[in-house]
N, C-alpha and C positions, 0 to 999 in steps of 0.2 A: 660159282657165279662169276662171270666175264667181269672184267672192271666198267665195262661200259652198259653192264644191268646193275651193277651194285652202284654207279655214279646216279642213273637214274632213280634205283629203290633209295637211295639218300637224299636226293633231292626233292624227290615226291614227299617224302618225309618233311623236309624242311619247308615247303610250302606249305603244307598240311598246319604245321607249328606254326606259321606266319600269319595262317589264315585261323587261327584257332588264338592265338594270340595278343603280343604285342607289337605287331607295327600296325599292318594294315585297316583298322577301325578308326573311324571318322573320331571318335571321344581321342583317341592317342596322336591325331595327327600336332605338329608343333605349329600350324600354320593354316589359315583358311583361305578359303578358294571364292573369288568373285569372277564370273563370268563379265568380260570384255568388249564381246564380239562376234559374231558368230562368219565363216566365210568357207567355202566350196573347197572343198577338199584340197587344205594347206598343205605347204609343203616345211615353210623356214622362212625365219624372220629372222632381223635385225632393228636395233634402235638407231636410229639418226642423233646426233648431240643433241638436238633440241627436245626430246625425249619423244620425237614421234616415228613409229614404227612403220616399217615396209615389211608387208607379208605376201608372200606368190603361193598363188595358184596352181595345179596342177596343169589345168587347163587353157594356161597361160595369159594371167591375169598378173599383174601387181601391184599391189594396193597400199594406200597408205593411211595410218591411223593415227587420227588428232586423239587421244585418250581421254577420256573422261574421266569420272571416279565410278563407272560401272556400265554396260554394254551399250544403254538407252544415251549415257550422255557422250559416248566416242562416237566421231563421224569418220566416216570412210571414203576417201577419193582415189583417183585410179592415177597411174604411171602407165604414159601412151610409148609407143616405140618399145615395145618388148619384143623380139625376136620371136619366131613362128615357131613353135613346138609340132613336134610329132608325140599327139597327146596317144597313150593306149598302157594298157599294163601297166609296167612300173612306171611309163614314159610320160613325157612333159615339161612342165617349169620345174626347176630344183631348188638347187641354192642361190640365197642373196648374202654379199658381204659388202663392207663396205674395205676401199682401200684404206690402211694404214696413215695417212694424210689425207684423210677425207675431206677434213676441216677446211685445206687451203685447196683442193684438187679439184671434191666432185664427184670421183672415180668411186663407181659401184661396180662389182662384177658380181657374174649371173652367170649359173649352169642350168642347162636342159639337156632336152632329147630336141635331134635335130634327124630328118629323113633323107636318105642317101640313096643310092641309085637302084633301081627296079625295090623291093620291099627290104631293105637294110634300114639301118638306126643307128645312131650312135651319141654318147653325150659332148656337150662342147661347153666353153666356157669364154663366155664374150664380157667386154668392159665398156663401160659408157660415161658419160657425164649424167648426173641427176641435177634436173632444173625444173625445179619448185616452182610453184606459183601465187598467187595470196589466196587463190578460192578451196586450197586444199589439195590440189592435184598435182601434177607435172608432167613432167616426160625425157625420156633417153636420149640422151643427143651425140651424135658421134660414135654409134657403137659402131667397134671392131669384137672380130671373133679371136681368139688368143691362141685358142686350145682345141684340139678331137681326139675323142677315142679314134686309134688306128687296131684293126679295121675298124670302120663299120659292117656289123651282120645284121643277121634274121633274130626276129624276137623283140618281145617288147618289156626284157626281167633284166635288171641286175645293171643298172647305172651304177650306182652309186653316189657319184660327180656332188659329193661334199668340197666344200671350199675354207681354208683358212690362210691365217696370214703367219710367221713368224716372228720373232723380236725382232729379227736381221730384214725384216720386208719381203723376204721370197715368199713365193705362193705353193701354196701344198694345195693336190687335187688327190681325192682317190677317185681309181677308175676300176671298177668293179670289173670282173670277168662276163658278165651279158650271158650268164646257164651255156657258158662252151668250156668250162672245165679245163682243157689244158693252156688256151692263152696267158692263165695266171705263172707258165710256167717260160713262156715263150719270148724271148729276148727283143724279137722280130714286132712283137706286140706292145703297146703300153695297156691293155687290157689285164686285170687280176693287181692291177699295181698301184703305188703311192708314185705320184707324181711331184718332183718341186721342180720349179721355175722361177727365174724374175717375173717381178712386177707384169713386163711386156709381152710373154709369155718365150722371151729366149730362153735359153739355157743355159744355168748355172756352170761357171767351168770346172766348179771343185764337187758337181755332183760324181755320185760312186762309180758309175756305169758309162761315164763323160765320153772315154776313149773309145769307146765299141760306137759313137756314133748314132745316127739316125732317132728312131723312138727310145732304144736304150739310154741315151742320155740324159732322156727326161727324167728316168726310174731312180726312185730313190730305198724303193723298197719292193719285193715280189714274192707272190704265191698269196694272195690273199682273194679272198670270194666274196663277199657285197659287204663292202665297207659303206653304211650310212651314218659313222659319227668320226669326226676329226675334230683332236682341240688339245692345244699345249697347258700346260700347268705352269707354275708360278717359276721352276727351274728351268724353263725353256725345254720339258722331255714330252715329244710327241707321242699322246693315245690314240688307237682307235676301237671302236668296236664293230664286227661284220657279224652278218646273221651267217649263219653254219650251213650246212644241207640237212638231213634229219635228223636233228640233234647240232649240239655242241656248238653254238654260239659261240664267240671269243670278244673280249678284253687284248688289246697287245699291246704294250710300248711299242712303236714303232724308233728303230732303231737302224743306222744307215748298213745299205748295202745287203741288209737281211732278208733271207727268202723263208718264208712264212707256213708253207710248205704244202699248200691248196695245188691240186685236188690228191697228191700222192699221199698225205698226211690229215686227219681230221678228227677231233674226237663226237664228233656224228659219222651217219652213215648215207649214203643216195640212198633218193627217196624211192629207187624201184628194189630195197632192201638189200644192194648190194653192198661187204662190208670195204669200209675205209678205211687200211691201216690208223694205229691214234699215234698221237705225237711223241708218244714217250717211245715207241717201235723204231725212230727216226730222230734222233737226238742231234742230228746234222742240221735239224729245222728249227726255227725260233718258235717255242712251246707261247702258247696262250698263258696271261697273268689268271683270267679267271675264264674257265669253259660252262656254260650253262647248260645243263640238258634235266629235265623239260627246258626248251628255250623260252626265253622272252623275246624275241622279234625287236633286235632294238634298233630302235629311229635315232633322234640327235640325241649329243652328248653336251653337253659344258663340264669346266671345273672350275667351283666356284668361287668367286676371290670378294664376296660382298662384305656386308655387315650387318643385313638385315638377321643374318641367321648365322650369330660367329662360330658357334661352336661346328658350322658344317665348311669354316673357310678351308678352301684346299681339298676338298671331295669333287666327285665326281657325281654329276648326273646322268641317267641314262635313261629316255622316254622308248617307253616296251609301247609296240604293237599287240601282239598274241597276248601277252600278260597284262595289257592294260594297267601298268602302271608304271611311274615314277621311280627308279632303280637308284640307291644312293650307294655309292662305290668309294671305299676309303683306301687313299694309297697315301703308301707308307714309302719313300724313297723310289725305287722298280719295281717295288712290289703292290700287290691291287687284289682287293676283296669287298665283297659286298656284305653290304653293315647295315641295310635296311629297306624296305621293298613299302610302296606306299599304294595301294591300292584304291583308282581312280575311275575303274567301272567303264572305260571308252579306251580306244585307242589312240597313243599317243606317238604324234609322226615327231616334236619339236620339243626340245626345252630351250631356254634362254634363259640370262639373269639381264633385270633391268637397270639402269642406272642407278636406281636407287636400294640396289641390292638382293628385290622381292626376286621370286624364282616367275617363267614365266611355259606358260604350256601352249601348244595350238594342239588338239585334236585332231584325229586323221574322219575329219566327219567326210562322208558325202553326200553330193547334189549340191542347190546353189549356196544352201547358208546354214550345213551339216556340221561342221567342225570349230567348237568354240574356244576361242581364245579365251587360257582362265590366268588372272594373274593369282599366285601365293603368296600371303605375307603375314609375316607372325601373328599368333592370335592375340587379341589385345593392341595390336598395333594400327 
């Protein structure tokens, strides 16, 4: 048997034991779910200090939530001046974050999909000021665009264009490869790659790839295939997780100057069953901490640093598409394993922890008010 049927016959197995077992049933969970909110196919949220939440839209909306203590009592107002999406496929509103000095700035930044000349696409990543108003709503003022995928191409799969910030204030993007396989390997390209930047969207002078110039010295890392989770941990070491081709999901530390080794390395296969060398055949490449196959499809990550749930401080979440559910990932120094799967019945594009430490989900629902935002918080609490 291949290692890459016996990775599968093991995994089938452990789901089998998951779903037959101890995590996934409603009586075993540590924590209970109240629905929110309900909103059009979410993409990613953030909490504002004052504990109210901005949620975007696929379809390019962004929304803001005064929170009640359950769906009927939060109100929902809209954020005007959002930039024009090229909605379709994977494409549209993405990420929201707020700047690192939010408190005295303002400064929100925001990824989509933006449309490029004759039928191209690409993601960008623009910054604004947010200015609130007392009736619940606001709007964008001052946007500038920072950031694009170079190129844009054909196709509407594989943004990625998650956003985070650092301790030190640079901005990390990942830029998915857009289903063209070798730009993740192409110097020429910021496409397949982690990106950091300043704040401004200049470029860092001590990033890896500085000297070579132009898009390479935005790269802080390459070979990677649709990165949708970026988020540091409490030592300042950057994760992410990308969905695979057929099979083989990955977990990475992201780590500088390292190429990842997409599309020459994979422990999946393309989905027209052609096979793709696996990572251990290429030891040249930065091996995945944990490869999933059957995959779970994972959307956002956090790692948690609350107190609603101590004994999970310093883990890792990861909300599954395909798996529909809630992935709890325990890392141990560089190293990273998953320690318990929570089975949530819906698709899950978002996780988040709230200020107050509860875990926090948006649903990948569609149409106008498909996807519910459910907050988790200990039971009994």
């Amino acid at each position: 048997m291949t290692r890459k049927l016996l990775t599968l016959a093991c995994s089938t197995a452990l789901l089998a034991a998951l779903a037959a077992g101890c995590n996934a049933q409603d009586a075993s969970r540590p924590f209970q779910s109240t629905e929110m909110g309900r909103f059009g196919e979410p993409w990613a949220m953030t909490f504002l200090p004052d504990g109210r939440l901005l949620v975007s839209e696929k379809r390019g909306k962004l929304k803001l939530v005064s929170l009640g203590d359950a769906a009927a009592a939060s109100k929902v107002g809209e954020i005007s001046g959002v930039p024009a999406v090229a909605y379709g496929g994977q494409g549209g509103f993405g990420d929201v974050v707020l700047h690192p000095q939010f408190a005295s700035n303002q400064q929100v930044y925001l990824s989509y999909a933006e449309a490029g000349e004759g039928d191209t696409r690409g993601a960008a990543v623009a910054r604004a000021r947010l200015v609130l108003d007392d009736q619940g709503n606001g709007a964008l003022s001052g946007l500038e665009v920072i950031w694009r995928q170079v190129p844009k191409v054909t196709g509407e799969g594989h943004y990625g264009h998650r956003i985070a910030f650092g301790a030190d204030g640079k901005l990390w993007i990942s830029s998915s490869e857009r289903q063209k396989f070798t730009p993740a390997q192409d110097m020429q390209s910021n496409l397949g790659k982690i990106v950091r930047l300043n704040d401004d969207g200049s470029v860092p002078a001590d990033n890896p790839f500085a000297s070579q110039g132009g898009v390479a010295a935005q790269v802080w890392s390459l070979g990677h295939r649709n990165i949708l989770g970026l988020a540091f941990d409490a030592q300042g070491r950057l994760w992410e997780h990308e969905m695979g081709p057929k099979g083989g999901d990955e977990f990475n530390l992201v780590q500088r100057g390292k190429n990842y080794g997409y599309p020459i390395v994979s422990n999946g296969n393309h989905y027209d069953g052609r096979d793709i060398p696996d990572h251990a055949t290429r030891p040249e490449f930065e091996a995945p901490k944990i490869t999933w196959n059957p995959v779970i499809s994972p959307g956002g990550l956090i790692i948690y640093s609350g107190s609603a749930f101590p004994d999970w401080k310093g883990n890792a979440f990861v909300a599954g598409l395909s798996s529909e559910a809630l992935v709890r990932v325990q890392l141990d120094g560089d190293q990273a394993r998953e320690a318990e799967r929570f089975d949530m019945d819906e698709r899950l594009r978002e996780v988040e922890q709230g200020p107050d430490g509860n875990l926090w989900l948006l649903e990948d629902g569609k149409g106008n008010a498909g996807g519910r935002l459910l907050k988790l918080s200990p039971k009994g609490g």
